[in-house]
N, C-alpha and C positions, 0 to 999 in steps of 0.2 A: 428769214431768221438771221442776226445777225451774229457777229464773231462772239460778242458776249456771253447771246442765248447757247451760240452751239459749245462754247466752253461749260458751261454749267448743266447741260444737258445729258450728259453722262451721270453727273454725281445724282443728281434728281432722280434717273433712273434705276440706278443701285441704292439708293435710300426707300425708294419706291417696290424694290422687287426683294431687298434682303429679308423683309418680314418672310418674305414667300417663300422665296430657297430657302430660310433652315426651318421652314413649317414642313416645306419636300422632305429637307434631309430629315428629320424626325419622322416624321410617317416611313419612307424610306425604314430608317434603323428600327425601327416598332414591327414591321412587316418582316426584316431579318431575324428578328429576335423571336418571331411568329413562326419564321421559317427554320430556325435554329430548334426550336422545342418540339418540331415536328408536328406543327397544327396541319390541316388539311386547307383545301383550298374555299373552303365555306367559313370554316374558323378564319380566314385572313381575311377575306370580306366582311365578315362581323366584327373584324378589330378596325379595318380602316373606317367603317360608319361609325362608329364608335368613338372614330377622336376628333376632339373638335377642330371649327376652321379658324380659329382666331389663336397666337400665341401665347395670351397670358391662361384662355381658359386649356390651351395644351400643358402648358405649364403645370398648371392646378390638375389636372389628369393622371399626370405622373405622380406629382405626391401622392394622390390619397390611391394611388395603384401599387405604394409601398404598405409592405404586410409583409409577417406577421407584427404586432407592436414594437417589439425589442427591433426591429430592423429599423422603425421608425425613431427610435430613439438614437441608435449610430446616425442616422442621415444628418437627422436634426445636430446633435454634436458636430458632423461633420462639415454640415454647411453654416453652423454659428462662429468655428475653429478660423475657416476661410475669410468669412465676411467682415471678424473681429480682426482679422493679421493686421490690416490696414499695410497690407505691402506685398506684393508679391510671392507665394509661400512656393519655395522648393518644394518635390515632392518627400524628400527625407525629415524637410521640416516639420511636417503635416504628421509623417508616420512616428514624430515622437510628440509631438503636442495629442494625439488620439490616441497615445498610450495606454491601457488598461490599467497597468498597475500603480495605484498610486500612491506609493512612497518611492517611487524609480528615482525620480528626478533628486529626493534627496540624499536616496542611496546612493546612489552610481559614481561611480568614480570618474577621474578627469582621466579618462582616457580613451585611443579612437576606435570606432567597431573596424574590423576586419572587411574586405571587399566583401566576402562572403553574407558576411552577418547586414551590409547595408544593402547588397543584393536584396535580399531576401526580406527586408524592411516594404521597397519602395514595390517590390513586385508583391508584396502580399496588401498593398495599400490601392495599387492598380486595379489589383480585383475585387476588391471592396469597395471601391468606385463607381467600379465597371455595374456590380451586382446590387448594391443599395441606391446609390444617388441615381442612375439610371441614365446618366449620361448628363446630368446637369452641371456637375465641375467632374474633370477628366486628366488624368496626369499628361501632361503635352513634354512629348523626347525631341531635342533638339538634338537633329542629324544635320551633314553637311548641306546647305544650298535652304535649308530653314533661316528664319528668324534667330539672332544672337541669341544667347542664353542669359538670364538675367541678371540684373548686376548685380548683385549679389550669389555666391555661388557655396552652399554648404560645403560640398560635395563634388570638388573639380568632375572626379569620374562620371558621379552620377548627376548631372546637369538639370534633371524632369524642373518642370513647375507647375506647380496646380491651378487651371486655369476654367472661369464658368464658360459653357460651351459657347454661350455668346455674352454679350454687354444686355441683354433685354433679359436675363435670369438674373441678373443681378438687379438690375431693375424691379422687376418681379420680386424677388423674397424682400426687396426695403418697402414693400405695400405694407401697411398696417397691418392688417385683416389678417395679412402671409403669413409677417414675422409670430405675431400673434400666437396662429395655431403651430407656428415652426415650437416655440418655447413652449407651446404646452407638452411636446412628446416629451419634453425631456425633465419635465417639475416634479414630476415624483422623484427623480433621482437626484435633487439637487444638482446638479451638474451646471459649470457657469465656464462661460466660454473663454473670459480671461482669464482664469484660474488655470486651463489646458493653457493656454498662450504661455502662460509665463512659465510655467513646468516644462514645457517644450521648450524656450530658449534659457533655461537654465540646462537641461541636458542638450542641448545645443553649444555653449559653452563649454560642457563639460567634454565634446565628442570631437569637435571640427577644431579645438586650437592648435591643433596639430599641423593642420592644411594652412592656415592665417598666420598664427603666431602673432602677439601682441600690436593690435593697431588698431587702425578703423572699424575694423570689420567685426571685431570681437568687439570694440568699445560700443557700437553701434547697437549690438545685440546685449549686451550691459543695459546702456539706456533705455534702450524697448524694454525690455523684462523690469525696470522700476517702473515706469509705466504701465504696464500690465499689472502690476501690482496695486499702482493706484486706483486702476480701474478697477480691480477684483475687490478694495475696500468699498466702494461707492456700489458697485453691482450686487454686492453678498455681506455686507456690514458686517465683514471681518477682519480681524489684522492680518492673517497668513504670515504671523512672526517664527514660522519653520523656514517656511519658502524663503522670506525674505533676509534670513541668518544664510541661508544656504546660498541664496545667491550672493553674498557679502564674502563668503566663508572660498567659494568659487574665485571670484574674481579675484582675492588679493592670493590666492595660489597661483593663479595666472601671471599674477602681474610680477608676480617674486620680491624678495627682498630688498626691500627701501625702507627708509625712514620717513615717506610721504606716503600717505592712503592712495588707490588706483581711483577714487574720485577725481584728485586731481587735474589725469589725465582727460576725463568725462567731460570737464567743464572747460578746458584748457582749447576746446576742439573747435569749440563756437563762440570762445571766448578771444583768441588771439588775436581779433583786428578790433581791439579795445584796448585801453590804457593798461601799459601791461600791472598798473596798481594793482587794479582792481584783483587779479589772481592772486594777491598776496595773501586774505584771508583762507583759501583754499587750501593752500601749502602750508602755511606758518602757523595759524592759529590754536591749533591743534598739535599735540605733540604723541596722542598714543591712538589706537585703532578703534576704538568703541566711538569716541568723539565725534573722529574725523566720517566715519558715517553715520553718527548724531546731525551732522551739520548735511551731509547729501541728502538725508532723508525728509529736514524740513526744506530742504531746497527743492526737494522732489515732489514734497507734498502728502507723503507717506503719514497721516498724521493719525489713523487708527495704531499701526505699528508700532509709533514711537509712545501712545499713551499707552497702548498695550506693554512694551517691549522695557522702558523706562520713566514711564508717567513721571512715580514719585521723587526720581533722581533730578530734574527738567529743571527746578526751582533752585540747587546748588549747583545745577551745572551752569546755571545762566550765569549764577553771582561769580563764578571761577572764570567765566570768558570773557578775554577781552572783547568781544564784540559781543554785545545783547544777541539772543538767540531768536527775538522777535524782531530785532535787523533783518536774520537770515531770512526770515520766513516772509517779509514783504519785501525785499530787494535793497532793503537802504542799507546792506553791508557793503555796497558800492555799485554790482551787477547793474542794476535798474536807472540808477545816476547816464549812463550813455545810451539809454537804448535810442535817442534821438542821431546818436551816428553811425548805425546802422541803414547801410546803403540797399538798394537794389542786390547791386553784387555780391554783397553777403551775404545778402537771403538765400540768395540762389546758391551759391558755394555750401553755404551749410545743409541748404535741400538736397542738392547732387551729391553729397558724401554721407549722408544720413541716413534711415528710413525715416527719424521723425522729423516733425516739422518744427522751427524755431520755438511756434506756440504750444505746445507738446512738452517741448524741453524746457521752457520758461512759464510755469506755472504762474507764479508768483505774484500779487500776494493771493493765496487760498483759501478762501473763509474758514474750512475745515480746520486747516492747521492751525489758522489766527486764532479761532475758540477755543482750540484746543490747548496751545501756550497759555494763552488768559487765563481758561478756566484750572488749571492746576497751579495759578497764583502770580506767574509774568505781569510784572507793573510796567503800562506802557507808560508809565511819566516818570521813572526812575532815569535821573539824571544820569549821564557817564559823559566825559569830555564834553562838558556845555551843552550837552543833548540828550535826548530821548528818544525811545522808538517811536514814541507821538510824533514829535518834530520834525524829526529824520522823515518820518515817511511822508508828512504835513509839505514838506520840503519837493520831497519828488512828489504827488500829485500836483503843485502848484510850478514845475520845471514841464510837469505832460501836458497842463491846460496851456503852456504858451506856448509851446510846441505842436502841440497836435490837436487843442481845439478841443478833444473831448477824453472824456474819463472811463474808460470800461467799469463793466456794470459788479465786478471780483471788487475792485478798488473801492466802488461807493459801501460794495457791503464791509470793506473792511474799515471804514471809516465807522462807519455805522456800529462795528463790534467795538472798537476801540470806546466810540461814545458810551456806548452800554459800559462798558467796564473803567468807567469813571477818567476817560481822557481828561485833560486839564484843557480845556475850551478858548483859555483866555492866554494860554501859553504861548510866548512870541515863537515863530521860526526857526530861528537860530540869533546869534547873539552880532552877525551883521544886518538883521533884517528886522525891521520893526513890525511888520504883519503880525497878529496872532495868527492863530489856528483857526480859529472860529472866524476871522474874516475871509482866508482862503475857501472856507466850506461856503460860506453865504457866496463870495465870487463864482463859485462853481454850479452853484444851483441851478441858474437858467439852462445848463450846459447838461443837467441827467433826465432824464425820461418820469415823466409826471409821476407814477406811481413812488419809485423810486425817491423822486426829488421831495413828496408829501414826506413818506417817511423820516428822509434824513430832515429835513428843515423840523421836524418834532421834535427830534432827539436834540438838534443844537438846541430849539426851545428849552425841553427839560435839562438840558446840559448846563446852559447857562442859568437857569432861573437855583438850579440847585449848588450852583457854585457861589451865584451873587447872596443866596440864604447863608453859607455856609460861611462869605464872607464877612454877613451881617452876625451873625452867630458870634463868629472871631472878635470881630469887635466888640461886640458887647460884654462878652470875656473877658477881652483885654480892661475894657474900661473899667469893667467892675474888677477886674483886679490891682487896675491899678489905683480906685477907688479903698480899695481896702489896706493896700501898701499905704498909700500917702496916711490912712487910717492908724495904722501900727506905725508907720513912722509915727505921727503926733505922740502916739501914745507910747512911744518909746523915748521922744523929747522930753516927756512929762518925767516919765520915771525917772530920768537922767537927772532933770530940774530937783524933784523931790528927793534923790538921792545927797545930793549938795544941800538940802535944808535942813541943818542943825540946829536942834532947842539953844538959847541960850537963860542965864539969869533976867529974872523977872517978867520969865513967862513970854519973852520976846524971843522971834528969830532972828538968826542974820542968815540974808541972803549971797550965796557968793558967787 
């Protein structure tokens, strides 16, 4: 055997044996828990036959070993709360996103629980752990000569993080089949997991600024919770325009007395190593607080909320901004113009300071929200400074095909909406660029996925064939109008003529 094999022969062997030690250690903990209730030593050996030799169907053993139903509904909550964090979840964090009462988060005031009162959170979450999930995710306390505590930290004191007892339970519940019957415990009660997510980091907000005070950390949990929000409109096809006032209503208490909205700072965080132009619509555009999170929320994506929350306002607010409000919502208010000098390094600087990811925080453009501007009367061909929101954004899809070769599949549908809502097809670029619109779309075809590319090449069909009728129309119009002018002119020369014809003697006129 050489040096290679004997280096790699350890890992082979612990990838090879860890199925088997925590199949031990569970049997093991099932056999204490046997011995905990006071079974006899016949009752221990009908449990150890009893559980299977393979991990996923141990897995599956334990769930359906929870009972009575309602117990199965907390697990369910609890392990859809975990899976949905998408971050590693403190154990305080968890004991307010599983909250029972739910108008807390909009009730509660911004201010911090007592040692006693967060005691008394994470240890009665401990055991609710311990006693429903069965040891599947498990509050892990970091003591001295342990693993750091995680970076992000609610709770200096109380450090816990809720953690699945391994990587293969987590594995296990994203099986189909799993997730499947996980959601059915919980359907009768309506319950939706990002709806707890963002209830918990809006009373997260509300409890820990105390430990943070205004920066990363709090801004971090701001961005998550619109997020969760978006999520909770796409999962439960609702606005949650309480939640989402409330978290609005939070933050700018937090952020205290300015003449700039705390979106500002939100975008300013992953924005800084870009032109610093570009942040100018952020700060200045806007001058009062309803607005200034009018503009975070089509940038967020939020686009249930805002039909909900201000639909019918959407069509005077657009005509009062200086930037089209369907700029905001496909990127050509400036943001999406550099995403080509965004490095390596950025990425990562934004991932290591964030819990979300760049693509997370940059939806943009949203089909959701694009139909939703449109459809309450936003005209993407309305001209402003020699442009349009057609153009503008016509502009940056044809800056990403030579840049980066292809088109995301958000971008082709929003092309595709705009076409539906009467885009001007034949519209040049901009007024240094002789392209139309419709020539960049046909350039990009080869470059979208067949299905895809069928549909839009339709739509420029019907786009242009209904524009070249409409041009022919105009004409025809025009001709017969001006058919009928040059008509009234004559007949306006005549009259002029015959007005000047005077009778004279002997029955003659003179003409003058």
């Amino acid at each position: 055997m050489n040096q290679a094999q004997l280096t790699h022969s350890p890992k082979k062997i612990v990838q090879a044996t860890s199925g088997v030690l925590l199949w031990i250690y569970l049997v093991v903990k099932s056999l204490l828990a046997g011995l905990t209730n006071g079974e006899t030593f016949d009752d221990l050996q009908k449990r150890l036959q009893e559980l299977p030799p393979e991990l996923d169907s141990l897995y599956g053993a334990i769930l359906r070993s929870i009972n009575p139903p309602f117990c199965r509904e907390q697990v369910s909550g609890l392990l859809q709360i975990v899976y949905q964090s998408r971050e590693p979840m403190s154990s305080f964090a968890l004991s307010l996103a599983d909250d029972p009462n739910p108008s807390l988060a909009i009730n509660a005031e911004i201010s911090s629980y007592t040692q006693a009162q967060i005691d008394a959170r994470i240890d009665s979450l401990t055991r609710r752990l311990k006693s429903r999930c069965k040891g599947l995710i498990e509050v892990h306390i970091f003591k001295n000569g342990n693993s750091g505590p995680p970076t992000i930290v609610d709770i200096p004191t109380r450090p816990g993080q809720v953690r699945y007892l391994h990587l293969t339970v987590k594995e296990f519940l994203e099986k189909p089949e799993v997730w499947s019957e996980l959601l059915s415990w919980t359907f009768a009660t309506n319950f939706d997991s990002n709806v707890a997510c963002l209830k918990g980091l809006i009373l997260r907000l509300k409890s820990t600024f105390a430990y943070h005070r205004w920066g990363r950390h709090i801004i971090s949990l701001i961005d998550s919770a619109i997020s969760f929000a978006r999520y909770a409109e796409s999962s439960s096809s609702q606005s949650h325009v309480s939640l989402v006032d409330e978290l609005d209503k939070t933050a700018t208490a937090l952020y205290g007395p300015t003449n700039e909205h705390w979106s500002i700072e939100s975008m300013m965080q992953w924005e800084d190593y870009r032109y610093a132009e570009t942040r100018i619509p952020w700060s200045r555009a806007w001058h009062s607080q309803e607005p200034s999170f009018l503009i975070h929320s089509i940038v967020r994506g939020l686009a249930l909320y805002l039909g909900a929350n201000i639909g019918s306002k959407l069509l005077s607010l657009d005509q009062e901004s200086p930037i089209p409000l369907l700029d905001y919502a496909t990127g050509a208010s400036g943001e999406l113009k550099y995403l080509s000098t965004i490095t390596p390094f950025h990425m990562k600087s934004i991932t290591d300071s964030h819990t979300l990811s760049y693509n997370d925080l940059n939806v943009r453009p949203l089909p959701s929200m694009i139909t939703m501007l449109l459809h309450v009367g936003l005209n993407p061909n309305t001209m402003r400074s020699n442009t349009s929101p057609w153009t503008s954004f016509m502009e940056i899809v044809q800056s990403r095909i030579a840049s980066k070769g292809t088109i995301p599949l958000n971008w082709i549908d929003t092309c595709k909406l705009f076409l539906i809502y009467s885009a001007d097809i034949a519209a040049p670029i901009s007024a240094e660029k002789s392209e139309s619109c419709g020539s960049v779309l046909r350039f990009i075809l080869p470059t979208v996925p067949t299905t895809a590319a069928v549909e839009l090449e339709q739509l420029i069909l019907e786009r242009t064939a209904t524009q070249a009728e409409a041009r022919e129309h105009s004409l025809y119009n025009n001709s017969a109008r001006s058919k009928s002018q040059r008509a009234g002119q004559r007949g306006s020369r005549k009259r002029r003529r015959t007005q000047y014809m005077r009778p004279t003697g002997g029955g003659k006129r003179r003409q003058n």
